[in-house]
N, C-alpha and C positions, 0 to 999 in steps of 0.2 A: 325691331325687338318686340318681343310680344307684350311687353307691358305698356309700350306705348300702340299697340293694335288696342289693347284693353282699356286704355285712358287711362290706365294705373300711375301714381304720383308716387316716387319715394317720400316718407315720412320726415319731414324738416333734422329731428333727431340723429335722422341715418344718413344726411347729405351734410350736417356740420362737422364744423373742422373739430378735433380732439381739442383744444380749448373751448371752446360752447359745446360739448357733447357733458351731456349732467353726470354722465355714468361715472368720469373717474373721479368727478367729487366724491360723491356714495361712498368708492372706497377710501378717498384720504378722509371720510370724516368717520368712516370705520374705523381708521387707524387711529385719528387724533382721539375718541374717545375708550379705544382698549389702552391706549398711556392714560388718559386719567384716569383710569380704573385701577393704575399700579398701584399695591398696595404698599408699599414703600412714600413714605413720607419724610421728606428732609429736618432734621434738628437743627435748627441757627438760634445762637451760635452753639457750638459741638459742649455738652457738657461737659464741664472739671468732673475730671478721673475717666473721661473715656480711653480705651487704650490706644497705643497709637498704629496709624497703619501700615501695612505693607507694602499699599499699593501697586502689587503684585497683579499686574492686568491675564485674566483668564487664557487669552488668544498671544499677548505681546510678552508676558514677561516680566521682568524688572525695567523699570521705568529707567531712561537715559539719565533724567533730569524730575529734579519735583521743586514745588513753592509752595508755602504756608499760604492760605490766606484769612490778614489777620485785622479785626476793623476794631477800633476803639480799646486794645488787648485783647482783644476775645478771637479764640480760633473758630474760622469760620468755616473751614475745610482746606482741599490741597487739590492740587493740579501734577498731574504726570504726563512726561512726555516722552512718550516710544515711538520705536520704531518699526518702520513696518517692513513686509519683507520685499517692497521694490526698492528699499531704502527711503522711503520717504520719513514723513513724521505722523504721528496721532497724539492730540492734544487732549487728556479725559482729564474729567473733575472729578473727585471724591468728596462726597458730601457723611456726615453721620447722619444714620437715617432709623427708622423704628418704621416697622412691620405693622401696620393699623387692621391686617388682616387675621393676627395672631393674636392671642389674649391673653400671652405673657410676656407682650411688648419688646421681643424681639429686637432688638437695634444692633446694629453695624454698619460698618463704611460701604458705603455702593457706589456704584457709579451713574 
């Protein structure tokens, strides 16, 4: 091969296995820090008088099944459980949450 006519060395980076190669860190710490940047911020526990939810999942629908969750009386939020379309299951939280990127404080159930 001509790189080894040349005495050419691949670069340590280009001969490690995808666990030691640094590149797809880069992008999961790309990812891990555009989530902290969401501007949605959880309310615990969920204010008295908030209304109560749907939990109408955008992709799933009406949830099969929901739970309160509630610590010391206080609502803490809910859990729904849909289903998917191979028949499986998806398990999401709904939290009360407030919009810290808006400045008229914004809040509603997210997921």
């Amino acid at each position: 091969m001509l790189k080894d006519e040349m005495g050419w060395s691949t670069p340590d980076h280009v001969r490690a296995p995808a666990a030691q190669n640094p590149r797809p860190q880069v992008a999961q710490q790309a990812a891990a820090d555009a989530k902290k940047r969401s501007p949605w911020k959880s309310i615990t526990p969920v204010p008295v008088g908030a209304p109560e939810p749907d939990l109408v999942h955008w992709q799933r629908g009406a949830p099969q099944a929901s739970w309160k969750y509630v610590v010391d009386g206080q609502l803490y939020g809910y859990v729904g459980r849909y289903e998917t379309s191979d028949g499986g299951k998806d398990i999401v939280p709904w939290t009360w949450c407030q919009d810290t990127g808006d400045s008229r404080g914004l809040m509603k159930w997210h997921m």
